[in-house]
C-alpha positions as CSV (number, residue, x, y, z in Angstrom):
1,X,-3.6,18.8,3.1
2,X,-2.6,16.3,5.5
3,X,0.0,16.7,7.9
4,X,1.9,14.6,10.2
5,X,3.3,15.4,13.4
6,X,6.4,13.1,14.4
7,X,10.4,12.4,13.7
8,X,12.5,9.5,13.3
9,X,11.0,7.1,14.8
10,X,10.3,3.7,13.5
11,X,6.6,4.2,14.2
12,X,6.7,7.6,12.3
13,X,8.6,6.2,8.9
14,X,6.2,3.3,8.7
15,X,3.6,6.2,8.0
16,X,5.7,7.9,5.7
17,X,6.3,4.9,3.7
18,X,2.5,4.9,3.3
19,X,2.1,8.4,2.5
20,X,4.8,8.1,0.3
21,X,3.0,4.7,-1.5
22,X,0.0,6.1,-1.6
23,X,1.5,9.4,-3.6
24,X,-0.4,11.8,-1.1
25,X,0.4,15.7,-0.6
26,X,1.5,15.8,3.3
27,X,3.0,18.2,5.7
28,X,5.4,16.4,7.8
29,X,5.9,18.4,11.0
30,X,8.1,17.9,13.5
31,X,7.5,17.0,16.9
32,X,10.8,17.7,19.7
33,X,10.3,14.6,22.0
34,X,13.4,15.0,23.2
35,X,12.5,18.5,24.7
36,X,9.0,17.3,25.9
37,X,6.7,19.2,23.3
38,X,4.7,16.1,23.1
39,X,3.8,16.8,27.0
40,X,2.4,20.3,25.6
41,X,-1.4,20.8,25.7
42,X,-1.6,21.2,22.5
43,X,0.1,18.4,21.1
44,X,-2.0,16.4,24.3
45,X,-5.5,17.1,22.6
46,X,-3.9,15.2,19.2
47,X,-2.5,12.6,20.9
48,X,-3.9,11.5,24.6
49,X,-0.6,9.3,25.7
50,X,1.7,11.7,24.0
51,X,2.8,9.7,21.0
52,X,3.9,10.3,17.5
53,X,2.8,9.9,15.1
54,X,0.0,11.8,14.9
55,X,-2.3,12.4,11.1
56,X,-4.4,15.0,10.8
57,X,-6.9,14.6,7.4
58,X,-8.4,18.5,7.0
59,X,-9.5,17.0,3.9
60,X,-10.7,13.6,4.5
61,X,-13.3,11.3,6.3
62,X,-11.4,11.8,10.0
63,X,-11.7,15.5,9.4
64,X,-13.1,15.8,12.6
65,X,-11.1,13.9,14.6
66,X,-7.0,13.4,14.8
67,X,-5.9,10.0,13.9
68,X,-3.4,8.6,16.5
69,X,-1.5,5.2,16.6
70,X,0.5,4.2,13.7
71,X,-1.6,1.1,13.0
72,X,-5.2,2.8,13.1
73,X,-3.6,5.5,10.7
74,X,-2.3,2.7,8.4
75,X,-5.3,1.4,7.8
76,X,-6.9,4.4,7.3
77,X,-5.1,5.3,4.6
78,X,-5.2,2.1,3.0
79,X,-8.9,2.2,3.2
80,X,-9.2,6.2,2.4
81,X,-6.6,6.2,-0.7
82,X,-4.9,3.2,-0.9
83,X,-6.8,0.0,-1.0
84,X,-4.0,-2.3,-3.2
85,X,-2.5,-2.2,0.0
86,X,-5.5,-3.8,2.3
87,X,-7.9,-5.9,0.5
88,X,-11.5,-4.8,1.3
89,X,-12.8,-8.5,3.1
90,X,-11.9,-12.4,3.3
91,X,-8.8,-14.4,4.2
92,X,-6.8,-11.9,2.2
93,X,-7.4,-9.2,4.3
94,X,-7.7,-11.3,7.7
95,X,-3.9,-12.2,7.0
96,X,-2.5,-8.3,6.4
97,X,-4.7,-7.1,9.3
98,X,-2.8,-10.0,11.2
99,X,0.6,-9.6,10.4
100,X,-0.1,-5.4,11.3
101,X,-1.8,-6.3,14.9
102,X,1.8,-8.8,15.4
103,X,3.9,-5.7,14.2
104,X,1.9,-3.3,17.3
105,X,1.4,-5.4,19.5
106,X,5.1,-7.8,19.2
107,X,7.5,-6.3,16.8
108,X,7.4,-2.7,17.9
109,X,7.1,-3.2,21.9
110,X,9.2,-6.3,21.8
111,X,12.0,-4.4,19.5
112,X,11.6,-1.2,21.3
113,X,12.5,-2.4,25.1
114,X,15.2,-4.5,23.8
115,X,16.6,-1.1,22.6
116,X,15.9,0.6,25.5
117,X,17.3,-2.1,28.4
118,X,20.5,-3.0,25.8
119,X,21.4,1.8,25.5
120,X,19.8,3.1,28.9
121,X,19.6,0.6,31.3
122,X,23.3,-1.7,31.6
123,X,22.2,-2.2,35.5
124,X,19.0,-4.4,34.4
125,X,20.5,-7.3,33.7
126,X,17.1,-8.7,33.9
127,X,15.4,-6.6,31.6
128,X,17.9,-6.5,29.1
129,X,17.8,-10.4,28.9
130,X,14.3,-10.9,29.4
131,X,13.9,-8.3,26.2
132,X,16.9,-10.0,23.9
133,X,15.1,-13.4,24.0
134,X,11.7,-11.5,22.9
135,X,13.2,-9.7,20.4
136,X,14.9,-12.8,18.7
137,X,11.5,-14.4,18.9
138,X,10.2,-11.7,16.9
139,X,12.9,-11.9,14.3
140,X,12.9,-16.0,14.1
141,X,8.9,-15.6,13.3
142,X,9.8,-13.0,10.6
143,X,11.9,-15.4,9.0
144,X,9.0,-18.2,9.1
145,X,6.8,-16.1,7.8
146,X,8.8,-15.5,4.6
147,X,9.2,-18.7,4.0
148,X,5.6,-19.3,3.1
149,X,5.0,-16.4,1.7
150,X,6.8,-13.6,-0.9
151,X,4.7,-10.8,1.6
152,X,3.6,-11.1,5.5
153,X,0.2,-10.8,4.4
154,X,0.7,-13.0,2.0
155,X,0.6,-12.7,-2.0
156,X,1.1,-9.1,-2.4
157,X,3.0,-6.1,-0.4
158,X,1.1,-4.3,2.3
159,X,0.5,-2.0,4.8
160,X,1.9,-4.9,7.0
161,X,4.9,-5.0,5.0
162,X,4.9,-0.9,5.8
163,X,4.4,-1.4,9.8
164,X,7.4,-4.0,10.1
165,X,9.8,-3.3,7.6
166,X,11.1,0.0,10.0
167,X,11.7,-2.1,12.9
168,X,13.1,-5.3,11.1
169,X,15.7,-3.2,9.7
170,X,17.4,-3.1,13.6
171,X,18.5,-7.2,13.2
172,X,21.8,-6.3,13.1
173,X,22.1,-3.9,16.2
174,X,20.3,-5.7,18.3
175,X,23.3,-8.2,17.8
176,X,21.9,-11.2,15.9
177,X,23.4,-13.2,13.0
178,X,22.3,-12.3,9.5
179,X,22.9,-15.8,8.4
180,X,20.0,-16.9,10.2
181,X,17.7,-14.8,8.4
182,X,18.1,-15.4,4.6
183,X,14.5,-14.3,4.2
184,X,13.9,-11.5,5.9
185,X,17.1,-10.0,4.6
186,X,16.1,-10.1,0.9
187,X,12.2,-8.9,2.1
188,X,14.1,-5.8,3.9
189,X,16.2,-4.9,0.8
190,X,13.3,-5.2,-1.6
191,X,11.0,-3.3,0.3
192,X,14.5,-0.8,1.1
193,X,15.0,-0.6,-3.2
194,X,11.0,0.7,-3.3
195,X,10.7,4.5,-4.8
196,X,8.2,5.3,-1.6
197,X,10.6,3.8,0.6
198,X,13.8,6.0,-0.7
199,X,11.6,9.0,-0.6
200,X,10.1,8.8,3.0
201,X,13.9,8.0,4.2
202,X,14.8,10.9,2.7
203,X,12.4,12.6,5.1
204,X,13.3,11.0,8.1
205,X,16.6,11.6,7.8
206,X,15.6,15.3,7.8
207,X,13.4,14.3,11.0
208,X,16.5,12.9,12.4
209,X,19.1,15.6,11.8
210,X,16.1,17.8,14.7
211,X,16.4,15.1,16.6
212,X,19.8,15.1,17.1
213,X,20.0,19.2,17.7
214,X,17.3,18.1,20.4
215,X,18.9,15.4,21.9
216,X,22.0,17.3,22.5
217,X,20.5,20.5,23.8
218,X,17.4,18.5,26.3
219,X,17.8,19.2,29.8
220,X,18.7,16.4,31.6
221,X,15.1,16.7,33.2
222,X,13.5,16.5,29.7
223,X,15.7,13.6,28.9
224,X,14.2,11.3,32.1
225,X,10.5,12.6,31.0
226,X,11.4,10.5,27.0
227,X,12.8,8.1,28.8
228,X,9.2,7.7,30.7
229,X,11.4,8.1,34.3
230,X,8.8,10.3,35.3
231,X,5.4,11.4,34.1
232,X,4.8,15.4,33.4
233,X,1.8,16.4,35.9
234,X,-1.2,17.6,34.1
235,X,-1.7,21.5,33.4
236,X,-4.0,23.2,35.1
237,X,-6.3,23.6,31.9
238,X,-6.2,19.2,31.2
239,X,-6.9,19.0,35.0
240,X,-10.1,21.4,35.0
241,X,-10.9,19.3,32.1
242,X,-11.1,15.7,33.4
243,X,-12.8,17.1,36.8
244,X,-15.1,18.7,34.0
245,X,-15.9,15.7,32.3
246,X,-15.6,13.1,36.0
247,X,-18.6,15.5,37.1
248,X,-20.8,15.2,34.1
249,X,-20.5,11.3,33.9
C-alpha cells in the first residue's frame, strides 16, 4: 500500500491527481503543518527540509527509501505505473520533463511568494511587487504554451499537466484578468472535468477541512515556524546524528 503524508497544498493535489490517474490503492495521511508536525523527528527522517508531500512505496522499487519532492515522486509514478503519462525517451519526453522542471522550479516558487507577500506580508511593498510581476510571467508563458500545443508537453496529457494544473487554478486570486488567458482557462477546465481530478479534490477537500481545525487552533508560535519566521532547532537525537555522521566523513 502506498501512502502519502500531506494536506491541501497545491504540491500535495498534484500527487493525488496522479495517484488518482494512475488508479493506485493509497493511504492519504495527513500531515498538521500548521501545528509543526512536519518539524517532528519522525516526519524529519521522511522528509529532510520538512515538506509535504512525502510517498512512501512498501510495495514498490523505492521500498527502501521515502520519496520526497512532488516532481521526483511524479515521475516515479509515471515510470513505476503509469508510463502513458511520461514517454519512456526522445523529444516526447524531453518536452513533459521540461514543462515539470518549469512547474518546480517557476510556477510553484513564483506562485507561492506571490501568495505569501500579497496575505502575510502588506508591509513589503517590495516583495509583494517584485512577486506579482513573476507570477504574471508565469501565467503569460502558460498561455503561450497553449497556443502551440493541446498539452504542455505537447500531444498528449501528462504528468506536467498534473504538476501545473494545481497552481494555475490561482489566476484569478492572484488578481489577473481571465480575458487574457483564453487558453489556459479551457486547459484548466478540461483537466478540472477529468474523473482523477474530481476524485483527488474530493480528497483534498477532506485534507483541507484539518487544515482549517489546525489553523485556527496553532499557537501563534507554531504559526511563525509555517510561515518560515523562525527555524525549529534540531532535537537532541537529529543533533547527535549529524555530529555522528560529520565525524565519520
Amino acid at each position: 500500500m502506498i501512502e502519502l503524508f500531506g494536506m491541501s497544498s497545491p504540491n500535495v493535489r498534484k500527487v493525488l491527481i496522479a495517484l488518482e490517474e494512475m488508479e493506485l490503492d493509497y493511504d492519504p495521511r495527513h500531515i498538521a503543518v500548521f501545528r509543526g508536525h512536519q518539524f517532528d523527528e519522525e516526519f524529519l527522517s521522511l522528509s529532510p527540509m520538512a515538506k509535504v508531500p512525502v510517498l512512501v512505496d512498501a510495495g514498490g522499487p523505492a521500498s527502501d527509501q521515502p520519496m520526497f519532492e512532488s516532481g521526483a515522486i511524479l515521475i516515479y509514478l509515471a515510470e513505476t505505473y503509469g508510463p502513458a503519462f511520461l514517454p519512456a525517451g526522445g523529444p516526447a519526453r524531453y518536452a513533459v520533463l521540461k514543462w515539470l522542471m518549469l512547474q518546480v522550479a517557476n510556477v510553484g516558487p513564483a506562485l507561492g511568494q506571490h501568495s505569501h507577500f500579497r496575505l502575510q506580508a502588506d508591509d513589503n511593498p517590495y516583495a509583494a511587487r517584485r512577486f506579482r510581476h513573476m507570477a504574471a510571467q508565469v501565467y503569460y508563458a502558460l498561455e503561450r504554451r497553449l497556443g502551440e500545443a493541446e498539452w504542455l508537453g505537447g500531444d498528449a496529457y501528462s504528468i506536467a499537466d498534473m504538476a501545473v494544473w494545481p497552481w494555475a487554478r490561482y489566476l484569478d486570486r492572484h488578481g489577473l484578468d481571465r480575458a487574457e488567458f483564453n487558453r489556459l482557462t479551457a486547459w484548466e477546465q478540461r483537466i478540472g472535468e477529468r474523473p482523477a481530478v474530481v476524485r483527488a479534490d474530493a480528497v483534498v477537500r477532506r485534507y483541507a477541512e484539518q487544515d482549517r481545525i489546525d489553523r485556527a487552533t496553532a499557537t501563534p508560535q507554531e504559526r511563525g515556524r509555517f510561515l518560515g519566521l523562525h527555524i525549529p532547532a534540531p532535537s537532541a537525537q537529529a543533533a547527535a546524528r549529524t555530529t555522528k555522521e560529520t565525524k565519520g566523513m
